[in-house]
N, CA, C and O atoms as CSV, one atom per row, in Angstrom:
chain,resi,resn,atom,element,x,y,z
A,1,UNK,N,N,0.807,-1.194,0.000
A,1,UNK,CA,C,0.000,0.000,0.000
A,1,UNK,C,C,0.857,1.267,0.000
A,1,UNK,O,O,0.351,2.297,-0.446
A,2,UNK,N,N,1.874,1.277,0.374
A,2,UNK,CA,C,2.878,2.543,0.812
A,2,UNK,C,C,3.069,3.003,-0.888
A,2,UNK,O,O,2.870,4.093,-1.426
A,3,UNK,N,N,3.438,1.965,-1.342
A,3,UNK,CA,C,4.039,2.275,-3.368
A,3,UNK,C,C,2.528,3.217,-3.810
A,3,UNK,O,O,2.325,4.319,-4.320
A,4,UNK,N,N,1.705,2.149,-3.322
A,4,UNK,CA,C,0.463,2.813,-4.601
A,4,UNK,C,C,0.300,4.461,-3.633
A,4,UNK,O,O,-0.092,5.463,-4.230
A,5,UNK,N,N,0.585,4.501,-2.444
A,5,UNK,CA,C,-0.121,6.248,-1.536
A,5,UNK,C,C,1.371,6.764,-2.095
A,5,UNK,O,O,1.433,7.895,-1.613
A,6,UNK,N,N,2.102,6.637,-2.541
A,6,UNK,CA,C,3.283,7.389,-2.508
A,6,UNK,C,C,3.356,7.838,-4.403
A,6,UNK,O,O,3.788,8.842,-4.969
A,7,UNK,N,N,2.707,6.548,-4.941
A,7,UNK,CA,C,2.531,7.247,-6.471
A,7,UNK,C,C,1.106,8.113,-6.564
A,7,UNK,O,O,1.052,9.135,-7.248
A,8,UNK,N,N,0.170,7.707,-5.954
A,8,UNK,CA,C,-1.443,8.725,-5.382
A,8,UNK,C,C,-0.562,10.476,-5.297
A,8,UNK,O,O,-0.694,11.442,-6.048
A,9,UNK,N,N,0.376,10.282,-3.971
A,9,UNK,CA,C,1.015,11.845,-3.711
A,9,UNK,C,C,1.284,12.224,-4.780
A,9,UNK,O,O,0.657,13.009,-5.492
A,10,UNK,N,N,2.606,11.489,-5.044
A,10,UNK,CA,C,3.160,12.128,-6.756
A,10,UNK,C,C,2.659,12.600,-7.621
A,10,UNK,O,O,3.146,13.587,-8.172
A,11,UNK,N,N,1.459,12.005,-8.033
A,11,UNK,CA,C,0.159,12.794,-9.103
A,11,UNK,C,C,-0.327,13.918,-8.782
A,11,UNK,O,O,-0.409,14.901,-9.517
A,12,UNK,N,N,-0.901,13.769,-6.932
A,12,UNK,CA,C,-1.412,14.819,-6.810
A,12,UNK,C,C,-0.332,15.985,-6.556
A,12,UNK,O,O,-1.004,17.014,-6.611
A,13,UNK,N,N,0.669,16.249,-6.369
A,13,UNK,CA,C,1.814,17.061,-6.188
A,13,UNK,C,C,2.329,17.904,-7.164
A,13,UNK,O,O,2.706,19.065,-7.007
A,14,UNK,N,N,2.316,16.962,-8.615
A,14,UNK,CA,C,2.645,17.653,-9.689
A,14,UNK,C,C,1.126,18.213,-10.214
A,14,UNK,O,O,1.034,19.421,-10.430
A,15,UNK,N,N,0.378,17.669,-10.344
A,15,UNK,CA,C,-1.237,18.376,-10.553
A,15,UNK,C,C,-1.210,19.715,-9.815
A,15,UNK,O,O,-1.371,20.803,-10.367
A,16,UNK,N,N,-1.032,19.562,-8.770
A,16,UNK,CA,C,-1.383,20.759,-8.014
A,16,UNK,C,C,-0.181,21.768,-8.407
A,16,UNK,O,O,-0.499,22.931,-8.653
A,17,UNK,N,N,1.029,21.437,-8.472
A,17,UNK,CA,C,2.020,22.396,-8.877
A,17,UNK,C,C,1.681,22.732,-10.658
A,17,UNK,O,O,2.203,23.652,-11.288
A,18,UNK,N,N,0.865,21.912,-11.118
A,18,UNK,CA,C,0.683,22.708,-12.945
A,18,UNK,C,C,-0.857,23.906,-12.120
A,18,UNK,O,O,-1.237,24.927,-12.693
A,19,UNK,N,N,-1.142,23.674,-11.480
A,19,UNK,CA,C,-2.429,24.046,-11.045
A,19,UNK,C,C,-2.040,25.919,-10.335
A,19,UNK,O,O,-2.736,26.931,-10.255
A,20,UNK,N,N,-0.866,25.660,-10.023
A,20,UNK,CA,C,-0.745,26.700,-8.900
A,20,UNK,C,C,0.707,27.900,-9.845
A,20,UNK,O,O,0.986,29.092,-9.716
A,21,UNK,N,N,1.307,26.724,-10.776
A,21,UNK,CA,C,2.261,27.173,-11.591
A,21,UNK,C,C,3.293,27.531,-11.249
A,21,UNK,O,O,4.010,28.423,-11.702
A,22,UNK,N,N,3.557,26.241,-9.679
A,22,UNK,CA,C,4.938,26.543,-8.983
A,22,UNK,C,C,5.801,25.697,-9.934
A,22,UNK,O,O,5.394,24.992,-10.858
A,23,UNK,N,N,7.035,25.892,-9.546
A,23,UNK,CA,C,8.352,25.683,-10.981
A,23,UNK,C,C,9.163,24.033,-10.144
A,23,UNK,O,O,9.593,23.017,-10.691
A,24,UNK,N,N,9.078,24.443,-8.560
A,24,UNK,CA,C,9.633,22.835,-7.777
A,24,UNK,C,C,8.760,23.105,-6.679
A,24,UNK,O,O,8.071,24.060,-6.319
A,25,UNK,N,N,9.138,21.372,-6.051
A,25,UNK,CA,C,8.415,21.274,-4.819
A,25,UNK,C,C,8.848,21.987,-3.702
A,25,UNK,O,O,8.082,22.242,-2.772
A,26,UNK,N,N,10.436,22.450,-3.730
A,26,UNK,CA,C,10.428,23.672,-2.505
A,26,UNK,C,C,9.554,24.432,-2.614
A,26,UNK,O,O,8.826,24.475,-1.622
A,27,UNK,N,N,9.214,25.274,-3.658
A,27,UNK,CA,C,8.647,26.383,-3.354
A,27,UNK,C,C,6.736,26.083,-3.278
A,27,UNK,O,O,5.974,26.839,-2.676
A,28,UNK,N,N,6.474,25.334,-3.729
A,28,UNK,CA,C,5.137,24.127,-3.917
A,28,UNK,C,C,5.335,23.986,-1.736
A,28,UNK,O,O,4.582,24.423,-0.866
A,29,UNK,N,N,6.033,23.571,-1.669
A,29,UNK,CA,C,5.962,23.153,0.182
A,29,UNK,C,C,5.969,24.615,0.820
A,29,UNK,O,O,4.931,24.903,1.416
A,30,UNK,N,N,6.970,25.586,0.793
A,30,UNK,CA,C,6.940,26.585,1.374
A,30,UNK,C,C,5.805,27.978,1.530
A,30,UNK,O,O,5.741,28.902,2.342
A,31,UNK,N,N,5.139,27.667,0.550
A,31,UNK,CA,C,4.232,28.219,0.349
A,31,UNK,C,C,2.574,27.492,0.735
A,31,UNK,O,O,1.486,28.066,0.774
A,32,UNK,N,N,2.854,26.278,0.942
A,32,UNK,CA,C,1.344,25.609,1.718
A,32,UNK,C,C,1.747,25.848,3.458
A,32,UNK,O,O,2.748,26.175,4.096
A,33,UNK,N,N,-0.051,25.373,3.834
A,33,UNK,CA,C,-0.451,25.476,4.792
A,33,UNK,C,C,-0.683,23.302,5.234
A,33,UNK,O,O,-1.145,22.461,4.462
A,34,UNK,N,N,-0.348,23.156,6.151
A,34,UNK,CA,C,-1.033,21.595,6.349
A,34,UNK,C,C,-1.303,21.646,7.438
A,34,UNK,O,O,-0.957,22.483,8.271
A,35,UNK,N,N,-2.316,20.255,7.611
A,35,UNK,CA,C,-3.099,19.849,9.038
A,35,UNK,C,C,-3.481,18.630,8.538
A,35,UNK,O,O,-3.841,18.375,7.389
A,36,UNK,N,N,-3.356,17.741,9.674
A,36,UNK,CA,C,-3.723,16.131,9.879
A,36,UNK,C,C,-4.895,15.664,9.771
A,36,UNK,O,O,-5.690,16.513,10.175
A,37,UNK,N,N,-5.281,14.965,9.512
A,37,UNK,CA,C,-6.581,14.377,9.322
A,37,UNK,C,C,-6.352,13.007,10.054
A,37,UNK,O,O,-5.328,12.445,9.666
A,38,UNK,N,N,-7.126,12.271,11.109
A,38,UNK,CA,C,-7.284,11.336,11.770
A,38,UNK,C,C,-8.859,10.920,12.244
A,38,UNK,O,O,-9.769,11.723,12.452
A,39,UNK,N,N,-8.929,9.433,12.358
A,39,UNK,CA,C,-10.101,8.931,12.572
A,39,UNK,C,C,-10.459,8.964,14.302
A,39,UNK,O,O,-10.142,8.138,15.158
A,40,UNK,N,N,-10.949,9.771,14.388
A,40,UNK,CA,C,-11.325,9.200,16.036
A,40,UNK,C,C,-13.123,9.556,16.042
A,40,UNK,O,O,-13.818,10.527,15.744
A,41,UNK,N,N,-13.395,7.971,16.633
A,41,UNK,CA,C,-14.564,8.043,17.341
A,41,UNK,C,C,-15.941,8.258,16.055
A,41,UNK,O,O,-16.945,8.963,16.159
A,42,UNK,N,N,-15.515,7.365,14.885
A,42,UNK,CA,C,-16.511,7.679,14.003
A,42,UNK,C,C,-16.177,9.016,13.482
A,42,UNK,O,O,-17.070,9.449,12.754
A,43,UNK,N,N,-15.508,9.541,13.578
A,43,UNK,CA,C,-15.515,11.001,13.749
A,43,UNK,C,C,-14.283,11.686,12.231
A,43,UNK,O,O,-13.509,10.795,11.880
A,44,UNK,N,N,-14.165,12.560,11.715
A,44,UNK,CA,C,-12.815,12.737,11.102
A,44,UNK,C,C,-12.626,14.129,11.970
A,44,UNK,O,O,-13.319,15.071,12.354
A,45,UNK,N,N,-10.965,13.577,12.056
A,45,UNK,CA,C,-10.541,14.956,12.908
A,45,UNK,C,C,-9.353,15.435,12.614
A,45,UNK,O,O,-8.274,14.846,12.692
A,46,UNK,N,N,-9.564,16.503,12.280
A,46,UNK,CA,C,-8.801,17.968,11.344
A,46,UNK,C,C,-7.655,18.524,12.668
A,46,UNK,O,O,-8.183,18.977,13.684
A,47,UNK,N,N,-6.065,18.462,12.592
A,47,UNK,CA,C,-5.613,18.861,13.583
A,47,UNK,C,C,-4.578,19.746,12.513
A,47,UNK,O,O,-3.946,19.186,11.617
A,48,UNK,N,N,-4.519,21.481,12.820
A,48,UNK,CA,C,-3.765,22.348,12.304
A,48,UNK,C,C,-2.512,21.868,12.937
A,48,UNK,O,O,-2.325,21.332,14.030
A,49,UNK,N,N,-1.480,22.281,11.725
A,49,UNK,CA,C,-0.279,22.030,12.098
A,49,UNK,C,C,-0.227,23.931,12.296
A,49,UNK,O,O,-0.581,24.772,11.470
A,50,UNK,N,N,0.350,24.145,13.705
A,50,UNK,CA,C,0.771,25.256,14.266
A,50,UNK,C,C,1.994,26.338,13.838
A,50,UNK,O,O,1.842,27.548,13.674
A,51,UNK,N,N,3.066,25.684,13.721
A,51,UNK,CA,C,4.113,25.783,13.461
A,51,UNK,C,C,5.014,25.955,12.366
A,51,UNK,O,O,6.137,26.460,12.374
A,52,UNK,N,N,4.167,25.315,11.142
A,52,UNK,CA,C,4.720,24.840,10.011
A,52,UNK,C,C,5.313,24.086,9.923
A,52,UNK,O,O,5.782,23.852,8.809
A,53,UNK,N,N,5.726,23.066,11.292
A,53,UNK,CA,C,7.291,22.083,10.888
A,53,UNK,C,C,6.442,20.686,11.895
A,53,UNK,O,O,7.300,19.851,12.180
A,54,UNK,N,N,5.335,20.375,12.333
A,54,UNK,CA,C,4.836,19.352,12.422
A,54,UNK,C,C,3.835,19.869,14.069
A,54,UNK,O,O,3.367,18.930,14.713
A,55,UNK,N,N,3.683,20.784,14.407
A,55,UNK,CA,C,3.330,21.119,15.801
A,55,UNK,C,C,3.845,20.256,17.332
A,55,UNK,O,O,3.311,19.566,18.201
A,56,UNK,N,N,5.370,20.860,16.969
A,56,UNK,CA,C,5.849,19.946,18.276
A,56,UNK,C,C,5.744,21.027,19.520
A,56,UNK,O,O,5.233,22.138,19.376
A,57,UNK,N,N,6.270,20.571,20.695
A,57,UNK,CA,C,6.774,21.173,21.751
A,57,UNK,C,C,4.844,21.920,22.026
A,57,UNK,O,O,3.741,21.373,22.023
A,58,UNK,N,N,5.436,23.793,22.288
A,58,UNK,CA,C,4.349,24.275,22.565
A,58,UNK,C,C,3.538,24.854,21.544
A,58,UNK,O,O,2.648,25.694,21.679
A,59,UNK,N,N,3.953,24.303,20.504
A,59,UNK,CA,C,2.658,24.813,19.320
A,59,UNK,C,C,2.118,23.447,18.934
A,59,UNK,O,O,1.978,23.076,17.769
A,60,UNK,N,N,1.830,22.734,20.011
A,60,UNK,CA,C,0.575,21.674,19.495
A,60,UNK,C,C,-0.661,22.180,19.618
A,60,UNK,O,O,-0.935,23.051,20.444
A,61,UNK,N,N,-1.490,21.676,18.815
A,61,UNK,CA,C,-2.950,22.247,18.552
A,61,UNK,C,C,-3.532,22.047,19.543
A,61,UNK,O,O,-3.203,20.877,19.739
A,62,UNK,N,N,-4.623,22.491,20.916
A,62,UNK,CA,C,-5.389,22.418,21.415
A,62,UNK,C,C,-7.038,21.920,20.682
A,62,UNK,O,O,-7.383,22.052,19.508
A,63,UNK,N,N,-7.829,21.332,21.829
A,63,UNK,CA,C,-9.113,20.847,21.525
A,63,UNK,C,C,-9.607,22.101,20.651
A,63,UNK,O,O,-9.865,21.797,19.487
A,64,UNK,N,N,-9.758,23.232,20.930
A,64,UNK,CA,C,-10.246,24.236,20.561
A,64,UNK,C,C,-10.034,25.111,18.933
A,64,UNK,O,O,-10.624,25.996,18.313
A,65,UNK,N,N,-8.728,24.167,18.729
A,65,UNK,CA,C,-7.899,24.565,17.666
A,65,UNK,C,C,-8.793,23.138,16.684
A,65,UNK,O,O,-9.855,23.490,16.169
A,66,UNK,N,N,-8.561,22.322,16.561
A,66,UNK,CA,C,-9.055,20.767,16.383
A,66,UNK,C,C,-10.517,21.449,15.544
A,66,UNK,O,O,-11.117,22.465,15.896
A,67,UNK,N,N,-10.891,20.461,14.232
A,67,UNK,CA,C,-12.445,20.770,13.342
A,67,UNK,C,C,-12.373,19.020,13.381
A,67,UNK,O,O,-11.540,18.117,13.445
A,68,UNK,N,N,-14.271,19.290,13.273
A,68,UNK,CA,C,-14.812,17.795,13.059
A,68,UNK,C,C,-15.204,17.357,12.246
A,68,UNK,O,O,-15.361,18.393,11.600
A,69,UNK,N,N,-15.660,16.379,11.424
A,69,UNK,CA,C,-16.714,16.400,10.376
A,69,UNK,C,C,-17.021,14.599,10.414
A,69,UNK,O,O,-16.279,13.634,10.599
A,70,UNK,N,N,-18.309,14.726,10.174
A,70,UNK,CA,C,-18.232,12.680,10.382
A,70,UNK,C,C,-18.346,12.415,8.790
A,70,UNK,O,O,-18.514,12.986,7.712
A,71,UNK,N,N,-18.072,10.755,9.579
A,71,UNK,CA,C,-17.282,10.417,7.623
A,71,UNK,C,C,-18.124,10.508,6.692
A,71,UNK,O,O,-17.674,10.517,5.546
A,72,UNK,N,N,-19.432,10.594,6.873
A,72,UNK,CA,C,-20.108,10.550,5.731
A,72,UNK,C,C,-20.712,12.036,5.201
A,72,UNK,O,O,-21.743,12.377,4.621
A,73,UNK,N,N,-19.456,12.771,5.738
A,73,UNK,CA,C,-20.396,14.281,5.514
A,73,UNK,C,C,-20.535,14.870,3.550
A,73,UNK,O,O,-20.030,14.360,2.550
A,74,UNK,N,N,-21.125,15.681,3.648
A,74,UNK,CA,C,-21.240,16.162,2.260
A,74,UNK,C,C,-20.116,16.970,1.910
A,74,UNK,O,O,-19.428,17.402,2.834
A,75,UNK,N,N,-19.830,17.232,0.791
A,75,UNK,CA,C,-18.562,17.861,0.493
A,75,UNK,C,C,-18.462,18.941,0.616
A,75,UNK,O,O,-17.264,19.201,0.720
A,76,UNK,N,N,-19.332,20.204,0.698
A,76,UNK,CA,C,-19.743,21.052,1.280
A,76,UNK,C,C,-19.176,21.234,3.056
A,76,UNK,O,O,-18.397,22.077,3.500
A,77,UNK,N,N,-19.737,20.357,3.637
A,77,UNK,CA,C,-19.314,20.210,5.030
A,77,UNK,C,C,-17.978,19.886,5.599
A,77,UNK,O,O,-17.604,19.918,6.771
A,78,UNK,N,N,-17.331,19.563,4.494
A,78,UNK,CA,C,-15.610,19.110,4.362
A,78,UNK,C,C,-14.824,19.975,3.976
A,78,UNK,O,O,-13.702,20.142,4.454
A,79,UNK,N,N,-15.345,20.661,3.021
A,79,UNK,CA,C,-14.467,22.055,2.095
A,79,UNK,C,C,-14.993,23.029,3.803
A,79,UNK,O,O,-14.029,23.475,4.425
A,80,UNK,N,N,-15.743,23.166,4.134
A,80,UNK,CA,C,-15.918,23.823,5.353
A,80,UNK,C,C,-14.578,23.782,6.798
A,80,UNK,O,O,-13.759,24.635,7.140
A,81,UNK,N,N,-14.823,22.640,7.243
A,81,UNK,CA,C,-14.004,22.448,7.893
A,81,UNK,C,C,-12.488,22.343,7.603
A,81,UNK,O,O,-11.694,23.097,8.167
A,82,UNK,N,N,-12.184,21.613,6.918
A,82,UNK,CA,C,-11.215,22.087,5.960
A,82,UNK,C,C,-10.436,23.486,6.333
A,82,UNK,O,O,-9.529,23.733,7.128
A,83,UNK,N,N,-11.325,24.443,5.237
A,83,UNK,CA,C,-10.767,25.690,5.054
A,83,UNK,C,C,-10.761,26.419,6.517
A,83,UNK,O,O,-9.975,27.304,6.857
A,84,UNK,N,N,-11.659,25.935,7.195
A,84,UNK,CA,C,-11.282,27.067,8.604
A,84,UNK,C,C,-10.210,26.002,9.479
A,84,UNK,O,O,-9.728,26.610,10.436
A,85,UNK,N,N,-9.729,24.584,9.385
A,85,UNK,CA,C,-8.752,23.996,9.779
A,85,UNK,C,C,-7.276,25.328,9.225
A,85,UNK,O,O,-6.575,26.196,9.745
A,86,UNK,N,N,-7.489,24.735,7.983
A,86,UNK,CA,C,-6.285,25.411,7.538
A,86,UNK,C,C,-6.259,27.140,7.905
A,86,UNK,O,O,-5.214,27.595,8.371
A,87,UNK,N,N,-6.986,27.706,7.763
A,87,UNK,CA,C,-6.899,29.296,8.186
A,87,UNK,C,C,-6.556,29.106,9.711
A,87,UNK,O,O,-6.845,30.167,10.264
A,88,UNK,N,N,-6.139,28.345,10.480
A,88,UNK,CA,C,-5.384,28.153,11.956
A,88,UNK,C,C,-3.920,27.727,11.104
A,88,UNK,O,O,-2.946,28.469,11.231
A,89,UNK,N,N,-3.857,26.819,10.466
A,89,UNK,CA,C,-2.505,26.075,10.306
A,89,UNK,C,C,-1.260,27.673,9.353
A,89,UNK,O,O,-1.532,28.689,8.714
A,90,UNK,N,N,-0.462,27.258,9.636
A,90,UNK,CA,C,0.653,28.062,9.946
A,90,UNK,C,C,1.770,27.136,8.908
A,90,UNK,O,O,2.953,27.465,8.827
């Protein structure tokens, strides 16, 4: 499974860099925002990365920081959470 999520990235990486009309992936990375996505509790849960470099030490995300959405939400309700995840992430 690791080969096929690692050729999945690759597609989507260069897609998004013809998309955005960055020239390499430094500048494609330095210029995004990320946050985690994890399963808890039926639940999908959106954790901003704080920091830009993985939210260690004291810029881990608090509950308050944290978006929800359950798995079967509409895409609407995902692009939602989502975008106000990332407008925290750093």
């Amino acid at each position: 499974m690791y080969g096929e999520a690692q050729e999945r990235h690759n597609e989507y990486l260069k897609h998004a860099m013809q998309l955005t009309g960055v020239k390499s992936e430094a500048a494609f990375y330095r210029g995004s925002k990320a946050c985690s996505v994890d399963l808890v509790d039926g639940q999908c849960q959106l954790i901003p990365t704080l920091d830009g470099k993985g939210s260690w030490g004291k810029h881990q995300a608090t509950e308050a920081d944290m978006r929800y959405f359950p798995v079967g939400a509409s895409d609407e309700e995902i692009q939602a959470a989502v975008l106000e995840c990332l407008s925290l992430s750093k």
